[in-house]
C-alpha positions as CSV (number, residue, x, y, z in Angstrom):
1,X,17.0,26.6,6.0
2,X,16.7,23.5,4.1
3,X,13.6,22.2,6.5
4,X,11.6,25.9,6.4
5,X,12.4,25.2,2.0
6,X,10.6,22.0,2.5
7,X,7.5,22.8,4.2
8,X,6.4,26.2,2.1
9,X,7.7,23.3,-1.0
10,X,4.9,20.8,0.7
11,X,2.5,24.1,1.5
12,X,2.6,25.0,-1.9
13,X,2.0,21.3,-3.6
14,X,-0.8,20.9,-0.8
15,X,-2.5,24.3,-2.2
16,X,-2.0,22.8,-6.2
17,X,-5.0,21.0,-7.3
18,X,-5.8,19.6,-10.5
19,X,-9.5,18.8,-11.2
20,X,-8.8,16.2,-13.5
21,X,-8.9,12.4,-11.6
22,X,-6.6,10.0,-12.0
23,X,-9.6,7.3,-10.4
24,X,-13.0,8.5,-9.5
25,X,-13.4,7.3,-6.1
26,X,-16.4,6.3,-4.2
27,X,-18.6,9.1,-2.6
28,X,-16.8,10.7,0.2
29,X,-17.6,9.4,3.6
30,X,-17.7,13.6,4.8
31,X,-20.6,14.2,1.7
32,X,-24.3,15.2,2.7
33,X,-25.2,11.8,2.6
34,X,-27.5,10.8,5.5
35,X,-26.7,7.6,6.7
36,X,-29.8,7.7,8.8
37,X,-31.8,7.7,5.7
38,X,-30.3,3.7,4.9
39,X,-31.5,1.1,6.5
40,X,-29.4,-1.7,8.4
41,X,-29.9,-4.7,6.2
42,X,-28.1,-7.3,6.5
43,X,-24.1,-7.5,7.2
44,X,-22.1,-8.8,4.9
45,X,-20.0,-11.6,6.6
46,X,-17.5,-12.0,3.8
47,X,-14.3,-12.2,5.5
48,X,-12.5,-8.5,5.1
49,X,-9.8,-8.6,2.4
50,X,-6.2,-7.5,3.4
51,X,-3.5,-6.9,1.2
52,X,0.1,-7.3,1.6
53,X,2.9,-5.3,0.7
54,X,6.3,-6.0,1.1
55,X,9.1,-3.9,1.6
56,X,12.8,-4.4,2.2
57,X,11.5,-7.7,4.4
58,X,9.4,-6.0,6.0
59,X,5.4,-6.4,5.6
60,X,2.2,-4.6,6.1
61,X,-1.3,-5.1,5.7
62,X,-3.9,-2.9,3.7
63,X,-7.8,-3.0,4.0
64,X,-10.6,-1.0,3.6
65,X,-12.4,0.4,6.5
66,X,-14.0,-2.3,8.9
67,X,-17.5,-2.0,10.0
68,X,-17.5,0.2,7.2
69,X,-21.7,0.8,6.5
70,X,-22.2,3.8,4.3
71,X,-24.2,3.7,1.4
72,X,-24.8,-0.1,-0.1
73,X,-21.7,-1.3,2.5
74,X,-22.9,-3.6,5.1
75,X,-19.7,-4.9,6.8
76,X,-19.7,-6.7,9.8
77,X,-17.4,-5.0,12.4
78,X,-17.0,-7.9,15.0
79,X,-16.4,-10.3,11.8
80,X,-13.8,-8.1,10.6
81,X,-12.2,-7.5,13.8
82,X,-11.8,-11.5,14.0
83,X,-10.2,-11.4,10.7
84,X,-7.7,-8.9,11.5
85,X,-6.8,-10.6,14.9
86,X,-7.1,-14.4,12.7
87,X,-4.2,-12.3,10.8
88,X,-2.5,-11.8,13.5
89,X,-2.6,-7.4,13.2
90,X,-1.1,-6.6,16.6
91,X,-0.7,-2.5,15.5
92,X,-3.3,-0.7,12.8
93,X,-2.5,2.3,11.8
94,X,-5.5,4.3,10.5
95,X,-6.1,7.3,7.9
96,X,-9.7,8.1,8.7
97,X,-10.7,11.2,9.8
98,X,-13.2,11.0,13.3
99,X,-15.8,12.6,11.0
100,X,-15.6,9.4,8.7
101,X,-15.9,6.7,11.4
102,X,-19.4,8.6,12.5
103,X,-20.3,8.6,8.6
104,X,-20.0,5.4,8.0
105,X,-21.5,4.0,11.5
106,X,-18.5,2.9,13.5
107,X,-18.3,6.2,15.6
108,X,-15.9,3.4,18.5
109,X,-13.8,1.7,15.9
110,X,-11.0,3.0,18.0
111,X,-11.8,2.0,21.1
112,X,-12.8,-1.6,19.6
113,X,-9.5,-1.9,18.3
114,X,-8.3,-1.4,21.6
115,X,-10.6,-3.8,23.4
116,X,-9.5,-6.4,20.5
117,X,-5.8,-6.2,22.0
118,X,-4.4,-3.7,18.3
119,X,-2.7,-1.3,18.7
120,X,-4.1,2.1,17.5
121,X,-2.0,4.4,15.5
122,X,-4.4,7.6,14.5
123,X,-3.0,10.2,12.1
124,X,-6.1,11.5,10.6
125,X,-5.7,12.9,6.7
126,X,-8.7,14.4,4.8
127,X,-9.6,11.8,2.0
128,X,-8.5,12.1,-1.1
129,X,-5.9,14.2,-0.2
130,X,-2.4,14.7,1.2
131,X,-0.7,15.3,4.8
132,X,1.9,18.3,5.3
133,X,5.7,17.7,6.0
134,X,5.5,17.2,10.0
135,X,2.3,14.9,9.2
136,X,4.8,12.7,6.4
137,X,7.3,12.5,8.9
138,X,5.9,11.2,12.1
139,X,3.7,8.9,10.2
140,X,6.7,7.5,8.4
141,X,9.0,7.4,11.6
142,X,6.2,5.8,13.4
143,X,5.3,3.3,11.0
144,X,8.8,2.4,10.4
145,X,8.7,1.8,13.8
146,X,6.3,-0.4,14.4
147,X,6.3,-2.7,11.2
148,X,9.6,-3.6,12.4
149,X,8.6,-5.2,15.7
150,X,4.7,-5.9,15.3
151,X,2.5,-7.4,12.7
152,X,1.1,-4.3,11.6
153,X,-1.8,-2.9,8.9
154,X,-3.1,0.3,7.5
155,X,-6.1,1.7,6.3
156,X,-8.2,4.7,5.4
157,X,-11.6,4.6,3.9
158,X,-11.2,2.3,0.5
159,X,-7.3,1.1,1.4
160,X,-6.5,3.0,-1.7
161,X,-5.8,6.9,-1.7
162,X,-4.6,7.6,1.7
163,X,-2.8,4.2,2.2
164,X,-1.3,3.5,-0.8
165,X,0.4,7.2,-0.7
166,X,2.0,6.2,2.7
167,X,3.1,3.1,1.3
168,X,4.6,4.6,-1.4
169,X,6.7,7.2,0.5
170,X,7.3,4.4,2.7
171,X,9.2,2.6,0.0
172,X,10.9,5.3,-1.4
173,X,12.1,6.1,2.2
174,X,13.4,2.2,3.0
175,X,14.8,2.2,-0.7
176,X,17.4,4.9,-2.1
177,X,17.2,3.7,-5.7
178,X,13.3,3.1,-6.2
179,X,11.7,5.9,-8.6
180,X,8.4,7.3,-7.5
181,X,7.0,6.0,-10.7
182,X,8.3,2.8,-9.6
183,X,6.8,3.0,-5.9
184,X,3.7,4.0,-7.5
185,X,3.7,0.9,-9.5
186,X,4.6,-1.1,-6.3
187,X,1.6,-0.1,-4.7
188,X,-0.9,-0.4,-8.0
189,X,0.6,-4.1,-8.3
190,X,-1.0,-4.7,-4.9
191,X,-4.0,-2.9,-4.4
192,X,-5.0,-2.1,-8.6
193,X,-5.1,0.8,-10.6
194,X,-7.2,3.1,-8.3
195,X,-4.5,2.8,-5.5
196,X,-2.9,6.9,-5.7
197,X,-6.4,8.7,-6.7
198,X,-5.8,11.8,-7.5
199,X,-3.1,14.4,-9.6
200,X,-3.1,16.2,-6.0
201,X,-1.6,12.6,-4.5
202,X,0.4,11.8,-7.5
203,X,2.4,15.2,-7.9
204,X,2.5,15.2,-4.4
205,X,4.7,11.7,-4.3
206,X,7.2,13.0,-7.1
207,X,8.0,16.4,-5.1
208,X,9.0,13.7,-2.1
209,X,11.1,11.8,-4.0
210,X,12.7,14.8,-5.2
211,X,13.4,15.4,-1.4
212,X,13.9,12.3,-0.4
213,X,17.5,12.8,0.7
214,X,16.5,15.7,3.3
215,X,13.5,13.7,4.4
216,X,14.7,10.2,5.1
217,X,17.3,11.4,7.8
218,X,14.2,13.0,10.0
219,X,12.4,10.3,9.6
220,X,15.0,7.1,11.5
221,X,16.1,10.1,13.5
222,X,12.4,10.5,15.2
């Protein structure tokens, strides 16, 4: 009883949305925007920047999408595949939806992950918002998982919405006494105040925590 309480809880948060923004994020990478209409330029060789995030010992990397070229992006995808493997990423988990990787020109991002030796973990969520119950608890049992054994990062389109609201369930999950205000801070001290965009992502972390007792069993038990 307490499990079918906690998914109409989550299908009723999912259905809540506030119009006012916490952050105003870039355009979405699922707009109208034509990305035919832009032309190549030139890629931007910067090296990709990757953000750490500690918890309980344990440490994951955030980034933004690599290869990302939508709108005035130019990344270099083979440059920031050599930074991630320079990192030493051995497992990426990653947020974007397939509709996103076409958007913003890296259509095989998988698959080059793959041919780069990382590990592919794929749970797409729709950006800017949040995932459902089952969704929280895979992602959380797998990434639990993983970080534990392999060098591991994260990312969805900007490294901030998607990725920062795993992160912060994360820590609530491996911590019994952190507040969600407090995980929320965790993840802005890392990544800046735009990390959590929306009311829809922030209302949706405090009815977790408010859970957290039922949840964290399902997730080590997965």
């Amino acid at each position: 009883h307490k499990l079918v309480f906690l998914l109409l809880f989550f299908f009723i948060l999912s259905q809540t949305w506030n119009s006012k923004m916490v952050y105003f994020p870039p355009p979405s990478p699922d707009s109208d925007w034509d990305s035919d209409k832009e032309e190549d330029g030139i890629a931007d060789q910067r090296p990709l920047d990757i953000d750490w995030f500690a918890v309980q010992g344990q440490v994951v990397g955030i980034c933004s999408l690599p290869g990302n070229r939508l709108g005035g992006a130019r990344r270099s995808l083979p440059a920031d595949l050599k930074t991630l493997q320079r990192c030493g990423i051995q497992d990426i988990f990653v947020l974007c939806r397939d509709a996103e990787l076409n958007r913003c020109r890296v259509p095989t991002l998988l698959h080059e992950y793959e041919q780069h030796e990382i590990a592919v973990h794929h749970f797409p969520i729709e950006e800017n918002n949040i995932p459902n119950l089952i969704q929280c608890i895979q992602l959380l049992s797998e990434l639990h998982k993983t970080i534990t054994r392999k060098k591991t990062a994260v990312h969805c389109y900007d490294g901030n919405g998607r990725t920062c609201l795993l992160l912060a369930m994360y820590a609530m999950i491996m911590d019994e006494y952190l507040t969600a205000g407090n995980a929320i801070e965790l993840v802005r001290g890392v990544r800046g105040p735009g990390a959590i965009q929306t009311v829809k992502q922030y209302n949706f972390i405090m009815g977790f925590h408010r859970h957290i007792g039922e949840i964290r069993p399902r997730v080590f038990q997965s």
